[in-house]
Biopython code that builds the backbone (N, CA, C, O; Angstrom):
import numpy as np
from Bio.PDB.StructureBuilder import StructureBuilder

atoms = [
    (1, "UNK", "N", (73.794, -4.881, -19.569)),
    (1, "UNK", "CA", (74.384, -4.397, -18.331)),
    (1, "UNK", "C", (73.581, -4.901, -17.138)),
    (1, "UNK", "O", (72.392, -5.170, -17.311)),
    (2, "UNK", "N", (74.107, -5.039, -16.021)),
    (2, "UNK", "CA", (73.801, -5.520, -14.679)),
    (2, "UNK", "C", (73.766, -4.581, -13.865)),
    (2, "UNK", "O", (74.776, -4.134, -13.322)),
    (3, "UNK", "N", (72.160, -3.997, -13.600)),
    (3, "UNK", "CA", (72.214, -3.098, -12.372)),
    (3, "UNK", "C", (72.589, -3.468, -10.914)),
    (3, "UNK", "O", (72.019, -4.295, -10.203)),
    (4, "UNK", "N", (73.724, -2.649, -10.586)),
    (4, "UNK", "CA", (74.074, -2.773, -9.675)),
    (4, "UNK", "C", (74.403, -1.722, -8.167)),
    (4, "UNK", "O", (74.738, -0.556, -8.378)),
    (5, "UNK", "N", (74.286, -2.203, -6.743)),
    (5, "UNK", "CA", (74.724, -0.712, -5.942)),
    (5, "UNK", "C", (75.433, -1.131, -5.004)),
    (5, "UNK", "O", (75.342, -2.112, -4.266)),
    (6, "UNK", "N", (76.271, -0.164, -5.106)),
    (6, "UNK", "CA", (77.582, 0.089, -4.339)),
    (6, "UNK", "C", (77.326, 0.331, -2.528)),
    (6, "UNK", "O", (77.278, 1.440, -1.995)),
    (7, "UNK", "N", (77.228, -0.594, -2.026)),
    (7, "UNK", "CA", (76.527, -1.063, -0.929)),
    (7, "UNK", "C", (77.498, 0.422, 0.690)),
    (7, "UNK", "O", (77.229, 0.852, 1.812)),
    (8, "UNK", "N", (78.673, 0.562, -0.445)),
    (8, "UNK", "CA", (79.665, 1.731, 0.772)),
    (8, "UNK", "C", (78.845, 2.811, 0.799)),
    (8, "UNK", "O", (78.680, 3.362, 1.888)),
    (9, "UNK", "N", (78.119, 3.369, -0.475)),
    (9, "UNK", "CA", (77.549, 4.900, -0.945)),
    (9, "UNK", "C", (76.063, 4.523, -0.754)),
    (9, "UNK", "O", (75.429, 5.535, -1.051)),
    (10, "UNK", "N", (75.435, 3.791, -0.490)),
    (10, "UNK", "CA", (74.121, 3.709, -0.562)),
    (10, "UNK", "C", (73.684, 3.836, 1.249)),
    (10, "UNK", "O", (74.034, 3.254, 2.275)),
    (11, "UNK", "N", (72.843, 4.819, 0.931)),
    (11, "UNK", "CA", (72.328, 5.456, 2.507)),
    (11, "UNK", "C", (70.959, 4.845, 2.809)),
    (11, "UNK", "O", (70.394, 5.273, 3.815)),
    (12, "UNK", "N", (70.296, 3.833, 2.027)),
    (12, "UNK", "CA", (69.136, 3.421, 2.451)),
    (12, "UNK", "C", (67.793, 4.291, 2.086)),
    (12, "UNK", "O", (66.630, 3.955, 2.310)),
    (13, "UNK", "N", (68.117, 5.133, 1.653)),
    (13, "UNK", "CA", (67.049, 6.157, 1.406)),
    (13, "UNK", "C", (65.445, 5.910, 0.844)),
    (13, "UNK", "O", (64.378, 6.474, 1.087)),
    (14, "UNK", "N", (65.772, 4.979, 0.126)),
    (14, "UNK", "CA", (64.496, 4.466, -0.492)),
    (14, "UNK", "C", (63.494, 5.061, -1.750)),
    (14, "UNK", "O", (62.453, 4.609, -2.229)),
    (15, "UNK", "N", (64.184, 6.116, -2.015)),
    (15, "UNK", "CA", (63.883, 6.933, -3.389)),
    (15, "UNK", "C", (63.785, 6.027, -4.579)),
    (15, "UNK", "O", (62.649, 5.873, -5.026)),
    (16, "UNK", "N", (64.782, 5.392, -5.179)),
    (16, "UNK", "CA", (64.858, 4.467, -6.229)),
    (16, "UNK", "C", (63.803, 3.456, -6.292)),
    (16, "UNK", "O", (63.305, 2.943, -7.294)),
    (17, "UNK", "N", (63.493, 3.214, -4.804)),
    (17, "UNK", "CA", (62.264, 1.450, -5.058)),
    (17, "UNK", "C", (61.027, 2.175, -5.385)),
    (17, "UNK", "O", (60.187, 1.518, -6.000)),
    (18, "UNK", "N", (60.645, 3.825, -4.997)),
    (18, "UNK", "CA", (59.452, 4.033, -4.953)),
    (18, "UNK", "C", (59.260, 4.513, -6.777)),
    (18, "UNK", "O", (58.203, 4.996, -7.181)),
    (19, "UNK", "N", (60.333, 4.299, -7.596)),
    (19, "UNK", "CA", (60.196, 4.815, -8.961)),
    (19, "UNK", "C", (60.473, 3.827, -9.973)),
    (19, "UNK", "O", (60.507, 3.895, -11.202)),
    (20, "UNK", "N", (60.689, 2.765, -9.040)),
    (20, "UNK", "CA", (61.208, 1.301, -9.829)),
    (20, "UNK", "C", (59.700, 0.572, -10.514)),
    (20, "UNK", "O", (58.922, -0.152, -9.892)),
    (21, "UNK", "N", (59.607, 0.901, -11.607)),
    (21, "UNK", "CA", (58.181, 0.319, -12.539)),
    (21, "UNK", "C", (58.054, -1.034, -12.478)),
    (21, "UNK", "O", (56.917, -1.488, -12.606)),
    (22, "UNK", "N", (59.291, -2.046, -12.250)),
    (22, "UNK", "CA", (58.937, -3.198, -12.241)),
    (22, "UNK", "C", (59.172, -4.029, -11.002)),
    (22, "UNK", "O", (59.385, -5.240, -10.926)),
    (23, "UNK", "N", (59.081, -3.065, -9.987)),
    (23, "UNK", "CA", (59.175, -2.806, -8.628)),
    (23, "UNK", "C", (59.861, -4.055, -8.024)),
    (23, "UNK", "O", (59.378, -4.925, -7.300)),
    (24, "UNK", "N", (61.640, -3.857, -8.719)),
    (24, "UNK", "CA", (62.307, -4.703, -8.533)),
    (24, "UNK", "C", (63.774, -4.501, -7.570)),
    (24, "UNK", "O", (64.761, -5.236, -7.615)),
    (25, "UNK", "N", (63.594, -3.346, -6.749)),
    (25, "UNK", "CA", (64.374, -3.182, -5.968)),
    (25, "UNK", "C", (64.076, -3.241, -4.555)),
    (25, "UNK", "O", (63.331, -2.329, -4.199)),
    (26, "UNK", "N", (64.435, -4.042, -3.640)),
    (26, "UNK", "CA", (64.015, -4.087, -2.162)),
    (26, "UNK", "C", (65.274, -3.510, -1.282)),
    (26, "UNK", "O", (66.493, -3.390, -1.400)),
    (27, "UNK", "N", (64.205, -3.216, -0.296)),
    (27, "UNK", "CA", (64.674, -1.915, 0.801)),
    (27, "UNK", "C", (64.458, -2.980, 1.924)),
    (27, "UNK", "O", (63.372, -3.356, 2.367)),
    (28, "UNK", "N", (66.011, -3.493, 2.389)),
    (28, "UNK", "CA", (65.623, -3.613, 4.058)),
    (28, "UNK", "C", (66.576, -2.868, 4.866)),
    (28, "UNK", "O", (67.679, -2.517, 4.447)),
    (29, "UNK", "N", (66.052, -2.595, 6.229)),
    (29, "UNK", "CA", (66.971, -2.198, 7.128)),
    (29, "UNK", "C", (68.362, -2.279, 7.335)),
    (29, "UNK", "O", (69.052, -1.783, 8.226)),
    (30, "UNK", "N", (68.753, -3.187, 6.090)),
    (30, "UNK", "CA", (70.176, -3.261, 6.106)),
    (30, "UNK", "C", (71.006, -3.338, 4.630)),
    (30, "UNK", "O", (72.218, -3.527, 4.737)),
    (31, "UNK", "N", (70.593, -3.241, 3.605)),
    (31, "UNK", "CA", (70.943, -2.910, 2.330)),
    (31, "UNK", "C", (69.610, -3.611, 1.630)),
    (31, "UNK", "O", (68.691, -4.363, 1.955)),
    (32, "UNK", "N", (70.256, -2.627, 0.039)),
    (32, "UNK", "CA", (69.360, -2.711, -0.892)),
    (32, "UNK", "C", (69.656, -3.607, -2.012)),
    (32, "UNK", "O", (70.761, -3.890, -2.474)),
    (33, "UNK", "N", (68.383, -4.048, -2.413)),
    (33, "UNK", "CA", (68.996, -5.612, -3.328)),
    (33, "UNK", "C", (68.121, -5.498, -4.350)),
    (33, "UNK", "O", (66.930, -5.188, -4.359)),
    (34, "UNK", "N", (69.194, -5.917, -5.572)),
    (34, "UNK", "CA", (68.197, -5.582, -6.788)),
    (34, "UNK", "C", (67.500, -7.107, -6.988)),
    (34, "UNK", "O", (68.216, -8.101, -6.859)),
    (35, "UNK", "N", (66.179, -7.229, -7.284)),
    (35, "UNK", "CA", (65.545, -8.812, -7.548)),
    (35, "UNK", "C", (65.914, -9.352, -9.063)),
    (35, "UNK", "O", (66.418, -8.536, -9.835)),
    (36, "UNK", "N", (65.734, -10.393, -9.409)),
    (36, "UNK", "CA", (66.082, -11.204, -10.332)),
    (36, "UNK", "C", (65.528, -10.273, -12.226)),
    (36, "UNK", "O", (66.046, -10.023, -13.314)),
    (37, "UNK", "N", (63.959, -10.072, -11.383)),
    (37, "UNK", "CA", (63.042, -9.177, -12.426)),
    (37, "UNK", "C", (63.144, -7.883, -12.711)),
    (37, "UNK", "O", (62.311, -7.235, -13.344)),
    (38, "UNK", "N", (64.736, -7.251, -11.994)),
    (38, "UNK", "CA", (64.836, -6.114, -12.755)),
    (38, "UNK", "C", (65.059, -6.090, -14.567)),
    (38, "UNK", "O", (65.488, -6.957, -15.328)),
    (39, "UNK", "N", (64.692, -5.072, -14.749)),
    (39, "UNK", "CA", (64.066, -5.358, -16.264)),
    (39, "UNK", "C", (65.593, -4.239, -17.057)),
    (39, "UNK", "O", (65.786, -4.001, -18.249)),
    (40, "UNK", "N", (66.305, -3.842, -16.011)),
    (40, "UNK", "CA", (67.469, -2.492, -16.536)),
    (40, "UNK", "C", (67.126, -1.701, -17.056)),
    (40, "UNK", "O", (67.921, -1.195, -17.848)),
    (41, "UNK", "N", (65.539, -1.019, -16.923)),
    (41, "UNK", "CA", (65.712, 0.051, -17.314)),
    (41, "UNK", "C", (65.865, 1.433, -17.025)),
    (41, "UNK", "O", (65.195, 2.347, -17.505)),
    (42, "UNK", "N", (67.040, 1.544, -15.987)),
    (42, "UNK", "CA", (67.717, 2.454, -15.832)),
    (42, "UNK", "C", (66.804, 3.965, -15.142)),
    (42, "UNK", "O", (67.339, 5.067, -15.030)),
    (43, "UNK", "N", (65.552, 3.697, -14.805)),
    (43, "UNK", "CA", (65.257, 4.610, -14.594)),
    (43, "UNK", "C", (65.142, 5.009, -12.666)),
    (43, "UNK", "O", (64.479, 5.927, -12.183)),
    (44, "UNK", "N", (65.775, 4.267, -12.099)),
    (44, "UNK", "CA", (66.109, 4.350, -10.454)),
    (44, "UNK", "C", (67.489, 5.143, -10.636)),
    (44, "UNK", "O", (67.760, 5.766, -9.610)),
    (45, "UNK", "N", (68.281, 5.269, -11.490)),
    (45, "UNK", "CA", (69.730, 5.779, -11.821)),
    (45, "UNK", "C", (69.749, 7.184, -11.126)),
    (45, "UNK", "O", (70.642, 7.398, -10.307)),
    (46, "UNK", "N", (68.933, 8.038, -11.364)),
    (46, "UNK", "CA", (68.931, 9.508, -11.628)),
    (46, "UNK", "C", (68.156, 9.949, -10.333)),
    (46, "UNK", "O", (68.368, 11.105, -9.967)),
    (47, "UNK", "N", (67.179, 9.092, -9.500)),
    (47, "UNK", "CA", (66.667, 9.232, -8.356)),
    (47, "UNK", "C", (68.074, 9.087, -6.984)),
    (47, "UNK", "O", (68.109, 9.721, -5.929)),
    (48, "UNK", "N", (68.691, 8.458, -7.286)),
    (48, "UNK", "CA", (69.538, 7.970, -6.172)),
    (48, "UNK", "C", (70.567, 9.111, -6.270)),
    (48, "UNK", "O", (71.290, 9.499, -7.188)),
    (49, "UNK", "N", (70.324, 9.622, -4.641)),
    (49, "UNK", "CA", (70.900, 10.953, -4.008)),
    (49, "UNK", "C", (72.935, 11.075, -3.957)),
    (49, "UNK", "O", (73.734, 12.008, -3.879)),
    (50, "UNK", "N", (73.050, 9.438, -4.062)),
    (50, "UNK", "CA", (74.163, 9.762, -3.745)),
    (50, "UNK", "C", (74.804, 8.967, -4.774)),
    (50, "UNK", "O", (75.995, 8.772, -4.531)),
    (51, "UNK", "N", (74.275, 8.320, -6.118)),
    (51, "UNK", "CA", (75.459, 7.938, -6.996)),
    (51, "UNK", "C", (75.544, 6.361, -6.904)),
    (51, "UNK", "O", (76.240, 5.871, -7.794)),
    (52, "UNK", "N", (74.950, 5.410, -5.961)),
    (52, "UNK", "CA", (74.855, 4.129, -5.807)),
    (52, "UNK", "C", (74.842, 2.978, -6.384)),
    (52, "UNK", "O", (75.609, 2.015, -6.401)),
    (53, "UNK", "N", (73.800, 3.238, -6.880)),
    (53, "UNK", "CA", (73.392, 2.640, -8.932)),
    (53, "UNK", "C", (74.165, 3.255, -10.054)),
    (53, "UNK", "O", (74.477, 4.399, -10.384)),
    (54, "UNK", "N", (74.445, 1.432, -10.744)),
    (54, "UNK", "CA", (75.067, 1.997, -11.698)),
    (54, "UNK", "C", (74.728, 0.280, -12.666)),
    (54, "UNK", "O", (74.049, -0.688, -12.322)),
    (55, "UNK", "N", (75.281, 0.448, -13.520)),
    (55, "UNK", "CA", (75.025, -0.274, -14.884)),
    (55, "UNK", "C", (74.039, -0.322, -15.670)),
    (55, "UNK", "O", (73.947, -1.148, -16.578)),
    (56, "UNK", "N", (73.237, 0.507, -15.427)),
    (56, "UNK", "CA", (71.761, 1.225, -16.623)),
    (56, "UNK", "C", (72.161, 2.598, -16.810)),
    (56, "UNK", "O", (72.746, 3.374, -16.054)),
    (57, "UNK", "N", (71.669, 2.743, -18.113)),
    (57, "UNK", "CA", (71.077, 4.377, -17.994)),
    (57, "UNK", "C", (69.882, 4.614, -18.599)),
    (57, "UNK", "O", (69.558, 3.903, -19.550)),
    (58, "UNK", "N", (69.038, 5.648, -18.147)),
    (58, "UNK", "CA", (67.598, 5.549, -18.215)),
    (58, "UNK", "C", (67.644, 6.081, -19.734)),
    (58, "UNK", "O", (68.683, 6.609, -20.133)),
    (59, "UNK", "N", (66.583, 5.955, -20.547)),
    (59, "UNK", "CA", (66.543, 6.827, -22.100)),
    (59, "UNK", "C", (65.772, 7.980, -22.406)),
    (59, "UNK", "O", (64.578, 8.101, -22.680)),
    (60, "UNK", "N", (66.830, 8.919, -22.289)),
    (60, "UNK", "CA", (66.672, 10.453, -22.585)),
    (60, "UNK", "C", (65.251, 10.492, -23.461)),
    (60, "UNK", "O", (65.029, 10.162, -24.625)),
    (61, "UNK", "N", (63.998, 11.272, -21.962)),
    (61, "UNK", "CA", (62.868, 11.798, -22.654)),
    (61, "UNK", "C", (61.821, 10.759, -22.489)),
    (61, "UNK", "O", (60.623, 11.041, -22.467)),
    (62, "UNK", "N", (62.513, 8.975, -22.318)),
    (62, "UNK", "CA", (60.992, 8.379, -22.075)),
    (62, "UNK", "C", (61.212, 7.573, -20.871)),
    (62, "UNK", "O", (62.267, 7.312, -20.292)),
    (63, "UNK", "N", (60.057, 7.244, -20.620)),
    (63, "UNK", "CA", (59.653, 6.381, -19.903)),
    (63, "UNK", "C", (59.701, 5.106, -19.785)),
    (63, "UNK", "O", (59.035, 4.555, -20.661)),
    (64, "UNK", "N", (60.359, 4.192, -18.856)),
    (64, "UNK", "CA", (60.137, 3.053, -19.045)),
    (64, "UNK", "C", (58.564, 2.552, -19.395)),
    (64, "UNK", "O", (57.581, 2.838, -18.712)),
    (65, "UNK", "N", (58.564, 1.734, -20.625)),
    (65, "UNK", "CA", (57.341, 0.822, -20.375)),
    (65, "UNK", "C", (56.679, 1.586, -21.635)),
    (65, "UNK", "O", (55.638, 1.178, -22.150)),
    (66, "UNK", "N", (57.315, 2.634, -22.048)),
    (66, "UNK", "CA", (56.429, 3.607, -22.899)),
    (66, "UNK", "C", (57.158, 3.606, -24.384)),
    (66, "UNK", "O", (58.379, 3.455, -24.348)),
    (67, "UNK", "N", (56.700, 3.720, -25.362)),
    (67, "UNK", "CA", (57.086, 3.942, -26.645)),
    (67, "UNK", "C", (57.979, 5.174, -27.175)),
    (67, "UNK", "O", (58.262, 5.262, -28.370)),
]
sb = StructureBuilder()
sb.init_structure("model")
sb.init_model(0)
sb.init_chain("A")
sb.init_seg("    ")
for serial, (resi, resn, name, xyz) in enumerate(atoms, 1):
    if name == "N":
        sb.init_residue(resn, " ", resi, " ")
    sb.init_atom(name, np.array(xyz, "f"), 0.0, 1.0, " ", f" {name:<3s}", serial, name[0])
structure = sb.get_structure()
């Protein structure tokens, strides 16, 4: 799957980049763009206030990066 955000619903907020482990989402003053090195693992999904992100889902209980 291809993380992706819905550029109408996304308020800029900046919640998702500060939880992004492979700190692959950028925040500018005018939309948010996922970089090449997102890794999908879904864990910016559940931070974002209004539903924006979509084509990951994070895995119930862990952590990206973790066993």
């Amino acid at each position: 799957m291809v993380v992706t955000i819905d550029e109408t619903c996304c308020v800029l907020c900046g919640l998702c980049t500060g939880v992004c482990p492979p700190n692959a989402l950028e925040l500018t003053p005018q939309k948010l763009e996922v970089l090449p090195h997102c890794t999908e693992c879904g864990w910016c999904v559940p931070f974002c206030p209004v539903g924006a992100i979509s084509g990951a889902r994070p895995r119930a209980g862990r952590r990206p990066g973790r066993p």
